[in-house]
SEMI-835771 format. One record per residue (C-alpha): x, y, z. Coordinates in nm, 4 decimals, m for minus. Last residue first. Example, Ala and Ser with C-alpha at 12.3 -4.5 7.8 and 13.67 -1.06 7.14 Angstrom:
# residues 2
+----------+----------+----------+
:       xx :       yy :       zz :
+----------+----------+----------+
:   1.3670 :  m0.1060 :   0.7140 :
:   1.2300 :  m0.4500 :   0.7800 :
+----------+----------+----------+
This chain:
# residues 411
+----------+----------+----------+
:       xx :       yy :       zz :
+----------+----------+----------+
:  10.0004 :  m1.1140 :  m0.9560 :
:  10.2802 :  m1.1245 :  m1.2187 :
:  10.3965 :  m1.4564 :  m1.2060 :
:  10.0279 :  m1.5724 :  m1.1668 :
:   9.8953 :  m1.3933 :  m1.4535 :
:  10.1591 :  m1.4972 :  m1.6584 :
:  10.0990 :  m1.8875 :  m1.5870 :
:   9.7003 :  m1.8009 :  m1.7014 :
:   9.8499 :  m1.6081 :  m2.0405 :
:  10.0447 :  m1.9043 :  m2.1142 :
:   9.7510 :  m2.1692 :  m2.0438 :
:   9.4923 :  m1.9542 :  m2.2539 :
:   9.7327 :  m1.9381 :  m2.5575 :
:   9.9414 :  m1.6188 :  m2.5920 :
:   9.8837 :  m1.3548 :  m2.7869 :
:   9.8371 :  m1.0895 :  m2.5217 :
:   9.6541 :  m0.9614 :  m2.2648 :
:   9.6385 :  m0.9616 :  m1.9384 :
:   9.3479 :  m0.7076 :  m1.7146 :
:   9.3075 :  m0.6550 :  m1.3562 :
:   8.9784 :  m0.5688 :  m1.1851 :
:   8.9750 :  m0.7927 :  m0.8539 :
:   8.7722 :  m1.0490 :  m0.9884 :
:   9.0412 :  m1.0955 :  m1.2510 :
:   9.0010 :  m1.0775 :  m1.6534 :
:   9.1977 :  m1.2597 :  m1.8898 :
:   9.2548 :  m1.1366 :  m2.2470 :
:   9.3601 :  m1.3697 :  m2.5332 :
:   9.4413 :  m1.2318 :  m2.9125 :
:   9.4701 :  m1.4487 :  m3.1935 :
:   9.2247 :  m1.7230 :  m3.2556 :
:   9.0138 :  m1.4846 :  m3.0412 :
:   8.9200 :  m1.5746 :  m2.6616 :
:   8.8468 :  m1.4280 :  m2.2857 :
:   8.9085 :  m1.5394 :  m2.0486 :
:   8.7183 :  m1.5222 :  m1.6962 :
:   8.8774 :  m1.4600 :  m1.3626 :
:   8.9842 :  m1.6568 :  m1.0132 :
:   9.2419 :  m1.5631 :  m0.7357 :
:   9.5809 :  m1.4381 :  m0.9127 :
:   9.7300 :  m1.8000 :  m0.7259 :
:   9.4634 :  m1.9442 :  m0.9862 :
:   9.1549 :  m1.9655 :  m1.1518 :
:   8.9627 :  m1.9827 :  m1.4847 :
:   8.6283 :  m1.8883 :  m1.6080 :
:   8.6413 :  m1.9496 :  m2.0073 :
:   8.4562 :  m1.6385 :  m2.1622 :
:   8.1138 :  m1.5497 :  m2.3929 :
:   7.9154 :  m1.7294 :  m2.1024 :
:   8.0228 :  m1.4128 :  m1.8797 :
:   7.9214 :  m1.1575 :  m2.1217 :
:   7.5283 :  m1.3116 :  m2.0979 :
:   7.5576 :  m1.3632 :  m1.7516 :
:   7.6575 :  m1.0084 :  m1.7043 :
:   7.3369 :  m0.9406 :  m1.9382 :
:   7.0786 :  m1.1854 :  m1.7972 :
:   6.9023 :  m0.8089 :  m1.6553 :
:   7.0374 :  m0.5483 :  m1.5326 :
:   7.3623 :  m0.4103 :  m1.5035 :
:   7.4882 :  m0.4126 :  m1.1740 :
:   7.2145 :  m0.7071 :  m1.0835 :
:   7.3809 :  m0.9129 :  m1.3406 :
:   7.7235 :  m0.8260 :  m1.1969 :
:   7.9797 :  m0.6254 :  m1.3732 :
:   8.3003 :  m0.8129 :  m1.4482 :
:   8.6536 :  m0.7902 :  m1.3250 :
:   8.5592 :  m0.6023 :  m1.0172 :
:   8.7761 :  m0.3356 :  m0.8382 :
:   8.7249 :  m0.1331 :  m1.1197 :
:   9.0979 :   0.0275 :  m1.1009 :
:   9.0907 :  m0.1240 :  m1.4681 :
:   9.4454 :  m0.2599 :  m1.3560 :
:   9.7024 :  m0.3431 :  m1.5796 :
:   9.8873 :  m0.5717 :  m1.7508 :
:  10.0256 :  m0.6743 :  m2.1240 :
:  10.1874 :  m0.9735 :  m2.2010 :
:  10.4942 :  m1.1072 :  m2.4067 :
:  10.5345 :  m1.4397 :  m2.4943 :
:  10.5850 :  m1.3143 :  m2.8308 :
:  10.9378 :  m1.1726 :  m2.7108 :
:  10.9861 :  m1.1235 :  m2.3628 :
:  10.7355 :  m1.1817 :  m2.0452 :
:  10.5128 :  m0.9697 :  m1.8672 :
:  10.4572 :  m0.6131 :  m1.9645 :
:  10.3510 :  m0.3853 :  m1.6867 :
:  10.0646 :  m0.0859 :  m1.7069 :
:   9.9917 :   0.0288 :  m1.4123 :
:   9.6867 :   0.2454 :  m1.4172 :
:   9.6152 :   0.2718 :  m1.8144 :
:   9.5732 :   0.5582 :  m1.9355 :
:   9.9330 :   0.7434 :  m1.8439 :
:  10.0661 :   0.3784 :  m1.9111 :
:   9.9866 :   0.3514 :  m2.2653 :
:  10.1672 :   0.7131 :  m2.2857 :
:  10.4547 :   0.6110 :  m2.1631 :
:  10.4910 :   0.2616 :  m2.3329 :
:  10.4330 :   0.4463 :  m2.6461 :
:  10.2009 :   0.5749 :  m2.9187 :
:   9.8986 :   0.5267 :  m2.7629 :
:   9.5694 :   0.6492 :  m2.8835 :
:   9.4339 :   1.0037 :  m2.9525 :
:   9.6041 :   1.2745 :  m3.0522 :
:   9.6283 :   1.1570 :  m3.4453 :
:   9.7139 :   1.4381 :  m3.7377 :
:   9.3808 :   1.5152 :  m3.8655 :
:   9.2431 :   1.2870 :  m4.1049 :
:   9.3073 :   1.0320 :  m4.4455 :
:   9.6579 :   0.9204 :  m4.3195 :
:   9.4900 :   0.8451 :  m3.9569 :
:   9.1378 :   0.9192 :  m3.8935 :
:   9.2439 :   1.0292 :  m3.5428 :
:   8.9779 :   1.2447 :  m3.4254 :
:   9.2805 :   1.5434 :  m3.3723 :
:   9.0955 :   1.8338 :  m3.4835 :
:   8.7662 :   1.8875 :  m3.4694 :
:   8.6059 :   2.0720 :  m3.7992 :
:   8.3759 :   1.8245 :  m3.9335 :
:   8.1354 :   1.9277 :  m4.1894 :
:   7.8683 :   1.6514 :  m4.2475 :
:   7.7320 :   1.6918 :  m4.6046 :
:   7.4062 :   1.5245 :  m4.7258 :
:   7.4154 :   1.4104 :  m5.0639 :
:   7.1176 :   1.6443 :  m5.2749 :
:   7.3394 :   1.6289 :  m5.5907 :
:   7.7274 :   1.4370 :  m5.5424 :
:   7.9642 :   1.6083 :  m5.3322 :
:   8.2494 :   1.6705 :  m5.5581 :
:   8.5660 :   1.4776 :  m5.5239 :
:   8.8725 :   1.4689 :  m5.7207 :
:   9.1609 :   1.1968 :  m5.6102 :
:   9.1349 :   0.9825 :  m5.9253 :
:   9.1494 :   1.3016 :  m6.1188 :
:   9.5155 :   1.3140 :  m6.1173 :
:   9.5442 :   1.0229 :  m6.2858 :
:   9.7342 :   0.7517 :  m6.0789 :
:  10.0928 :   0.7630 :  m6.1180 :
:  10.2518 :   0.3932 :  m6.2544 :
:  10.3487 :   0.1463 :  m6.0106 :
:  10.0508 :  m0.0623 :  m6.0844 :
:   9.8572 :  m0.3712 :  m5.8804 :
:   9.6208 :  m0.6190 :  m5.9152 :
:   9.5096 :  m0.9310 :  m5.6684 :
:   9.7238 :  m0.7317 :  m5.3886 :
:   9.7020 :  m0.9176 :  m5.0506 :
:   9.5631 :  m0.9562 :  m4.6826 :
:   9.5094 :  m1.2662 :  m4.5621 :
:   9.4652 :  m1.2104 :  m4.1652 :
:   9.3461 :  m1.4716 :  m3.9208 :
:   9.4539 :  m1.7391 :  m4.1967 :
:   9.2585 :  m2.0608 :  m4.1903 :
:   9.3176 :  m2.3944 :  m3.9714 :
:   9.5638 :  m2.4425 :  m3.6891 :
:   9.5943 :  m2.3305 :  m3.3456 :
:   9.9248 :  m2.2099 :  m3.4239 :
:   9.7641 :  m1.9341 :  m3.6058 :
:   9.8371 :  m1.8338 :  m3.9915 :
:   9.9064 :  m1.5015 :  m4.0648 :
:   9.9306 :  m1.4126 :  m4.4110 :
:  10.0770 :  m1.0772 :  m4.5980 :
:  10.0969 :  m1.0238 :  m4.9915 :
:  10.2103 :  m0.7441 :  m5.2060 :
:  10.5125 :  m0.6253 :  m4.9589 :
:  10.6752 :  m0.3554 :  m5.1483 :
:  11.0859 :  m0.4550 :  m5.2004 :
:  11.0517 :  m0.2482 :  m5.5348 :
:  11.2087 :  m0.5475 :  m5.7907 :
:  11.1485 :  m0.8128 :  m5.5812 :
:  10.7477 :  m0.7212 :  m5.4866 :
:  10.7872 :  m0.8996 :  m5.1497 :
:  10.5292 :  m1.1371 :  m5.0529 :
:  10.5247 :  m1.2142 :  m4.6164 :
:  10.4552 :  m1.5292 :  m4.4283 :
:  10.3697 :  m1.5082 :  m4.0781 :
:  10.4034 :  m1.8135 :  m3.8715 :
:  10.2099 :  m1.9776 :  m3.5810 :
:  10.0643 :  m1.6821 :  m3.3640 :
:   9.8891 :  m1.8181 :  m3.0293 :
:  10.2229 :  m1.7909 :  m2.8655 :
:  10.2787 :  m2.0453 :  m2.6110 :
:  10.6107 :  m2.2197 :  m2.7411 :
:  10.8810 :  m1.9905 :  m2.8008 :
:  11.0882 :  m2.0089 :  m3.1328 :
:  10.8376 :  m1.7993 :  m3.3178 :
:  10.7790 :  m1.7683 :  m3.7289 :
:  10.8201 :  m1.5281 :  m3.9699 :
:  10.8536 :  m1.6464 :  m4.3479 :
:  10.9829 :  m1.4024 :  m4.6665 :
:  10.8455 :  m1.4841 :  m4.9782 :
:  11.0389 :  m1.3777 :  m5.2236 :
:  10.8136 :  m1.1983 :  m5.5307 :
:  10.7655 :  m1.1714 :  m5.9061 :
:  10.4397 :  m0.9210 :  m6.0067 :
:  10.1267 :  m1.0215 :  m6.1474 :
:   9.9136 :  m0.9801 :  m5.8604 :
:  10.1510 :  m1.1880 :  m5.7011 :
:  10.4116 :  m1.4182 :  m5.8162 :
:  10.5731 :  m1.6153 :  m5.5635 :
:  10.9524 :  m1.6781 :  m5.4375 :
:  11.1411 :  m1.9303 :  m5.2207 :
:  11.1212 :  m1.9926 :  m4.8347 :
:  11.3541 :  m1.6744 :  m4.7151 :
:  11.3957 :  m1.6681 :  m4.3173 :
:  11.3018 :  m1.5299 :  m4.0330 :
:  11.3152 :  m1.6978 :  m3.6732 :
:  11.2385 :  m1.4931 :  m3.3680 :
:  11.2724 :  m1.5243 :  m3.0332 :
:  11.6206 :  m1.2999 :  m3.0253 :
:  11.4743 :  m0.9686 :  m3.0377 :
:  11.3589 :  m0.7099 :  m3.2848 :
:  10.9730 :  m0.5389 :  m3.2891 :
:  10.8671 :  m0.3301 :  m3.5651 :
:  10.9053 :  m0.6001 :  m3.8473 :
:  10.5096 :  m0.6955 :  m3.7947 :
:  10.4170 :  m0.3114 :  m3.8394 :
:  10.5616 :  m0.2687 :  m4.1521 :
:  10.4179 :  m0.5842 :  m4.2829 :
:  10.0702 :  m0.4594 :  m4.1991 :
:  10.0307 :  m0.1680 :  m4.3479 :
:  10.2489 :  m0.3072 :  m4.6505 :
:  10.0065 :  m0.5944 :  m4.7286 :
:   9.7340 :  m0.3050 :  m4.7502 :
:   9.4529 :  m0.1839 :  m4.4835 :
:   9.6202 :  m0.0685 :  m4.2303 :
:   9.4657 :   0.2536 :  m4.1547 :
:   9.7376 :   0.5459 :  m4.2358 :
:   9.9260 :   0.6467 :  m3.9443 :
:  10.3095 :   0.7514 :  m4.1180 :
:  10.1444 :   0.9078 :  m4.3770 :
:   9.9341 :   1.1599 :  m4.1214 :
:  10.2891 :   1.2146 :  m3.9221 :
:  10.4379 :   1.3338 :  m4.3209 :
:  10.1056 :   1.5410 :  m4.3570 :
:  10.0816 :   1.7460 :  m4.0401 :
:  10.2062 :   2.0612 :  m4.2289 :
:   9.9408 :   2.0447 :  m4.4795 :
:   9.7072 :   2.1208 :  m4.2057 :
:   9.3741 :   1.9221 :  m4.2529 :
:   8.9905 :   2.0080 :  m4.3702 :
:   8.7281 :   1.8012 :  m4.2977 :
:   8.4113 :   1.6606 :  m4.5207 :
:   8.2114 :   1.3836 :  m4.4541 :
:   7.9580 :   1.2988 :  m4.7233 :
:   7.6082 :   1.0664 :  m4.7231 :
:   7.4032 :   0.9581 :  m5.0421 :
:   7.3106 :   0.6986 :  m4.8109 :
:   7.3984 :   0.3881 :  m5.0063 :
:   7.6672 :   0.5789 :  m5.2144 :
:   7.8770 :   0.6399 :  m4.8976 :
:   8.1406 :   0.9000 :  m4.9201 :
:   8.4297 :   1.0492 :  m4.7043 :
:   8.6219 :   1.3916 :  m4.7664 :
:   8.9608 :   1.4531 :  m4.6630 :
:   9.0830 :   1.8181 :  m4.8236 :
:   9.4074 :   1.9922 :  m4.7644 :
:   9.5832 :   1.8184 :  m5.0254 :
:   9.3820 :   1.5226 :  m5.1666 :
:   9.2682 :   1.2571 :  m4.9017 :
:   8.9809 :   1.0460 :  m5.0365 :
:   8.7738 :   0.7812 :  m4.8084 :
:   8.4912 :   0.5908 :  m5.0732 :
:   8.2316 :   0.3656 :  m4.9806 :
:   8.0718 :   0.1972 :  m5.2155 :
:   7.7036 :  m0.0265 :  m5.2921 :
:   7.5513 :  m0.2853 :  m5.4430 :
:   7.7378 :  m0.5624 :  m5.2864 :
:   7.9990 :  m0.3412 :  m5.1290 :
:   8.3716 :  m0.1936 :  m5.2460 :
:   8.5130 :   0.0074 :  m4.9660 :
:   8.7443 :   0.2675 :  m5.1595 :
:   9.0526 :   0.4317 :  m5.0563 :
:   9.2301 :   0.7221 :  m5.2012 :
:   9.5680 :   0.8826 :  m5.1133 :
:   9.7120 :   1.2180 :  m5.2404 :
:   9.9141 :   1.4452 :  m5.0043 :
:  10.1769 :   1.1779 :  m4.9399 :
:  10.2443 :   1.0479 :  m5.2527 :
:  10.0304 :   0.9547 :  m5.5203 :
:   9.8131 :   0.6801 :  m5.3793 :
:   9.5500 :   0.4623 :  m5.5003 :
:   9.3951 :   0.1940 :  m5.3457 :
:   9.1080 :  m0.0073 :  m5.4579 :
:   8.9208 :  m0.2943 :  m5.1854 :
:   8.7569 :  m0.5799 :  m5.1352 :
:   8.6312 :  m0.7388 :  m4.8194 :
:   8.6362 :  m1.0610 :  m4.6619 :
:   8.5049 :  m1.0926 :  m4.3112 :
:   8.5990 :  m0.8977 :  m4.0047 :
:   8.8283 :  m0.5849 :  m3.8509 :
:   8.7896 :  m0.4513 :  m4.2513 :
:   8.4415 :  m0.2948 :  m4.1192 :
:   8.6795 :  m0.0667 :  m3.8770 :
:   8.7350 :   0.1513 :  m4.1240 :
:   8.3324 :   0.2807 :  m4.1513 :
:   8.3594 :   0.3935 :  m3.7740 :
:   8.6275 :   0.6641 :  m3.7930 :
:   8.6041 :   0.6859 :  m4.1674 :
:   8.2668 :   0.9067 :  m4.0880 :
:   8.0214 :   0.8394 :  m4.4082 :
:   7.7637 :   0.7067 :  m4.2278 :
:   7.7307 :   1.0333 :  m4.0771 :
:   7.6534 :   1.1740 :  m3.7485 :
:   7.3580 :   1.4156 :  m3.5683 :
:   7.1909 :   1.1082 :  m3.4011 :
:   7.3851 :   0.7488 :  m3.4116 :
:   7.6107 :   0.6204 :  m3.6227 :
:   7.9400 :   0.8504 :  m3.5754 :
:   8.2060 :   0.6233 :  m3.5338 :
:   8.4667 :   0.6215 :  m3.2039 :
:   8.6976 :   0.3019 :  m3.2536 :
:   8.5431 :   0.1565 :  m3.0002 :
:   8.1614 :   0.2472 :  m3.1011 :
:   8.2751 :   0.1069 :  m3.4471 :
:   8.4162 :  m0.2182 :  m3.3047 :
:   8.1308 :  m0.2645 :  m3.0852 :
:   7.8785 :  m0.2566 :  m3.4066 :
:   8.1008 :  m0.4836 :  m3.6095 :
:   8.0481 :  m0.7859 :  m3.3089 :
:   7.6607 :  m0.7259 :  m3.2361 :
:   7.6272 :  m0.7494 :  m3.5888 :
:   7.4404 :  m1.1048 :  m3.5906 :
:   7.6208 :  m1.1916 :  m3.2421 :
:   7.8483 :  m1.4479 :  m3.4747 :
:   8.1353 :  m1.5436 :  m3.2019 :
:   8.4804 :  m1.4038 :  m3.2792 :
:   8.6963 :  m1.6003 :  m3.4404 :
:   8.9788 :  m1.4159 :  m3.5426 :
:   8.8880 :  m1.3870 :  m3.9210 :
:   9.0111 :  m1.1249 :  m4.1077 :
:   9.0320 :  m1.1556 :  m4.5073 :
:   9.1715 :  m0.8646 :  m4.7036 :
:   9.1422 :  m0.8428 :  m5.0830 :
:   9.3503 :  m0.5347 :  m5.2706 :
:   9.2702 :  m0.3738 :  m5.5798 :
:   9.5700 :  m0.1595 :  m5.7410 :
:   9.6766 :   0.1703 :  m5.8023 :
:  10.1044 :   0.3167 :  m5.6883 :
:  10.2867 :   0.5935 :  m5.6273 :
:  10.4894 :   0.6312 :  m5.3210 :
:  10.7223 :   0.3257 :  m5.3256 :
:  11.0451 :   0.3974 :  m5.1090 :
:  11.0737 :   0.0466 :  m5.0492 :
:  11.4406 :   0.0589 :  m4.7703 :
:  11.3072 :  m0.0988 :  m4.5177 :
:  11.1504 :  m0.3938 :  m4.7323 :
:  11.4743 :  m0.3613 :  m4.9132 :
:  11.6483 :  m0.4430 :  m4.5980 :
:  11.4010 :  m0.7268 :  m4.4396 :
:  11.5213 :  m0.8976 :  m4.7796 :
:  11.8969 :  m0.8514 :  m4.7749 :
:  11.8971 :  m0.9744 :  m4.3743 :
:  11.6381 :  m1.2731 :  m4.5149 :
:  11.9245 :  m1.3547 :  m4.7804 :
:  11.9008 :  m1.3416 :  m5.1237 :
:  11.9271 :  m1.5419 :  m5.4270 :
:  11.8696 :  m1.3582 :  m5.7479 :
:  11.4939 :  m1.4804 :  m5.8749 :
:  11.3609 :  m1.7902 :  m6.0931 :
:  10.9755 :  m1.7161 :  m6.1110 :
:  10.7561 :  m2.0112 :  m5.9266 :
:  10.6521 :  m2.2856 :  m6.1498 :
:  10.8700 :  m2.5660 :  m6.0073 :
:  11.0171 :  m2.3763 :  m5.6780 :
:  11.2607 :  m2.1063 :  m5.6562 :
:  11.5368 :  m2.0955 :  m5.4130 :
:  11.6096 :  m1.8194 :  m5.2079 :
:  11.9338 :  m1.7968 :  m5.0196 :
:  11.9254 :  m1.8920 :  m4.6813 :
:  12.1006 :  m1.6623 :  m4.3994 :
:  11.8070 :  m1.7010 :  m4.1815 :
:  11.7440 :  m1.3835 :  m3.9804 :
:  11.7649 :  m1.3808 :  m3.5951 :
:  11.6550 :  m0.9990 :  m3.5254 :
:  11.3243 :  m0.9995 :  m3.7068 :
:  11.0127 :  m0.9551 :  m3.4120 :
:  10.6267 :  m0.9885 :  m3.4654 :
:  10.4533 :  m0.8886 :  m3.2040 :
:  10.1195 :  m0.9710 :  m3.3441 :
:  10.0117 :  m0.7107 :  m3.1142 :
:  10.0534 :  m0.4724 :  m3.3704 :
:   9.7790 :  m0.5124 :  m3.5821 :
:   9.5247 :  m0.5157 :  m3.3043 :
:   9.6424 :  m0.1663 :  m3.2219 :
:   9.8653 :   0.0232 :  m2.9761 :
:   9.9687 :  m0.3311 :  m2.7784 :
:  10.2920 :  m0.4545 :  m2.9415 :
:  10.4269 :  m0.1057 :  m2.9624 :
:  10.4515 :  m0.1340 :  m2.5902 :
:  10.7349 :  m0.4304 :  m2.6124 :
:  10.8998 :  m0.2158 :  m2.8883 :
:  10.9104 :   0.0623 :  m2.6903 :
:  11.0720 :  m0.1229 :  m2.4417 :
:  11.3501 :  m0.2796 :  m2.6418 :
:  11.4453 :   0.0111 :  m2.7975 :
:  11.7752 :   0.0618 :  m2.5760 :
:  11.8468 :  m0.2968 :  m2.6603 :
:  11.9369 :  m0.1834 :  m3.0150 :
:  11.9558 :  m0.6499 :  m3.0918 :
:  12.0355 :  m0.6001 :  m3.4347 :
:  12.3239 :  m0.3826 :  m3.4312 :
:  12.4780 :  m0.5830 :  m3.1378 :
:  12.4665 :  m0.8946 :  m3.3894 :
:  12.2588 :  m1.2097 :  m3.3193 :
:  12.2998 :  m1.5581 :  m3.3616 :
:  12.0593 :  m1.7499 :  m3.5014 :
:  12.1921 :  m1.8756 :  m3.8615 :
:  11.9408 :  m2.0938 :  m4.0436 :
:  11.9844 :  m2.4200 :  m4.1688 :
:  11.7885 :  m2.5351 :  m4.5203 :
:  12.1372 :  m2.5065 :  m4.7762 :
:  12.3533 :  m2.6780 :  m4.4711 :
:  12.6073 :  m2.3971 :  m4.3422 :
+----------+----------+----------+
């Protein structure tokens, strides 16, 4: 084999057909994982190290993948910089104030600016930094760093408690020790590793992965490991991975569209230890005159820092039992999610809701038609969604065309 070739074929062990389907649904559970990023035709190319980059073993992508499977790292501090940009129009908050209704947060009367459920879903946009510490599975802390401000998410044993500085504000739960391997497993992505892990979930044969030479990051040598699809249509171009060679922890993760232009997510360690944290990094006492919000519902899904999660997804099953008829279209990153609001409308008239609104929500979309009858898209740099006058939903990331041509297969 030429030094730069990859191998494509496929072994049995790497195809698991049987968890095929899950790994089609897994896709569509949370923004993160619709990148749909699959490993099962790894380049066999050694790594080669560049002028200036740190002179590593060779390895192969297969060898690589594995240690990323196999990074057992529980203990670790560090500050971490994540970039999102997918494009979404500038409605001067309009944009961060949907995503924290979505995602459930408590901003109105009786809640707390210091819920996680809504403050977490700041990192959906801009450039924010971060510090992460974690000492296993009953001892995680994350903190929001702001302009003059923090906000601070701690998980220590049987205690989660949130705080915002600005407000002087505290949320405090309680969780079931028992529930704390499922919590670890649903932590907010919000490190390279978050969202690593969930771009190797899904293996088929429309994927290319291969080693392109080594890095150092945050300190630290690394391979970086490069995803990219063999289909055309797919609004992802490559993603390009950092992986700490001595632990196998992902310290760096990029994706790049195939539009062009600046990361949608950049998302990477700019310091990081493998040393324990102090113990008292995870203490917490409600500051003087800070207003605590108890919470006592279980199952909110605040992920590693909450209750164990009852809320949301987890499979193909369970996306369907909210969804009324849930098909996915397509294979590999081609893929495409549909179903049927049951609305009977795709959008709600101006008269329906008042006002220049529908117009409003209309102008934010491409209309489009077809043999589906006609609809309006709807557009990130990553994620497309095209709604029909008759109330179904696609979605997927695919370009406009691609996810137009699936609607009409799968009318």
């Amino acid at each position: 084999m030429a030094p730069n070739e990859t191998d494509d074929r496929t072994t049995a062990g790497e195809a698991e057909e049987p968890r095929a389907g899950r790994r089609k649904a897994a896709r569509y559970v949370v923004p993160v994982t619709v990148l749909g990023v699959a490993a099962a035709t790894i380049g066999l190319v050694p790594a080669l190290a560049d002028s200036g980059d740190p002179d590593l073993p060779d390895i192969t992508a297969a060898q690589l993948v594995e240690k990323i499977a196999q990074s057992d790292v529980e203990r670790l501090s560090g500050t971490v910089k994540i970039t999102t940009d997918l494009g979404l129009p500038n409605l001067g908050g309009l944009e961060s104030g949907l995503l924290s209704g979505a995602a459930g947060g408590e901003g109105g009367e009786g809640g707390s600016s210091a819920d996680p459920s809504g403050r977490l879903t700041e990192l959906a946009s801009g450039t924010h930094t971060l510090r992460v510490a974690a000492d296993g599975p009953d001892r995680q802390k994350l903190s929001l760093l702001e302009n003059a401000a923090e906000y601070s998410l701690i998980h220590n044993g049987k205690d989660v408690w949130g705080y915002d500085s600005a407000s002087n504000e505290v949320y405090h739960a309680t969780v079931d020790e028992a529930d704390a391997k499922e919590r670890s497993r649903q932590q907010p992505p919000a490190t390279p590793k978050d969202f690593a892990e969930e771009a190797l979930k899904a293996v088929d044969d429309t994927t290319s992965v291969k080693v392109d030479g080594t890095a150092q990051v945050a300190g630290r040598d690394a391979y970086r490991l490069v995803v990219e699809p063999k289909q055309s249509g797919s609004t992802v171009g490559a993603v390009s991975i950092a992986v700490d060679s001595e632990t196998g922890m992902p310290l760096k993760f990029t994706l790049t569209p195939s539009s062009g232009g600046s990361a949608v997510v950049d998302v990477g360690f700019t310091k990081v230890s493998f040393d324990r944290p102090d113990a008292s990094t995870f203490d917490f006492t409600p500051p003087k005159g800070a207003k605590v919000t108890e919470d006592t519902e279980r199952g909110r899904g605040h992920g590693d820092f909450g209750t164990k999660p009852e809320r949301g997804p987890k499979s193909e099953e369970d996306l369907a039992k909210g969804l009324d008829g849930l098909r996915m279209l397509g294979e590999g990153w081609n893929t495409v999610a549909a179903f049927d609001t049951g609305a009977g409308a795709g959008l709600p008239t101006e008269e329906e809701i008042g006002g220049d609104l529908g117009g409003f929500l209309g102008s934010l979309g491409d209309q489009v038609k077809g043999d589906f009858g006609k609809g309006t898209v709807f557009s990130t740099r990553l994620v497309n969604a095209l709604v029909t006058e008759d109330g179904k939903v696609y979605v997927g990331t695919v370009t406009k065309d691609a996810l137009v041509k699936a609607a009409e297969a799968g009318k």
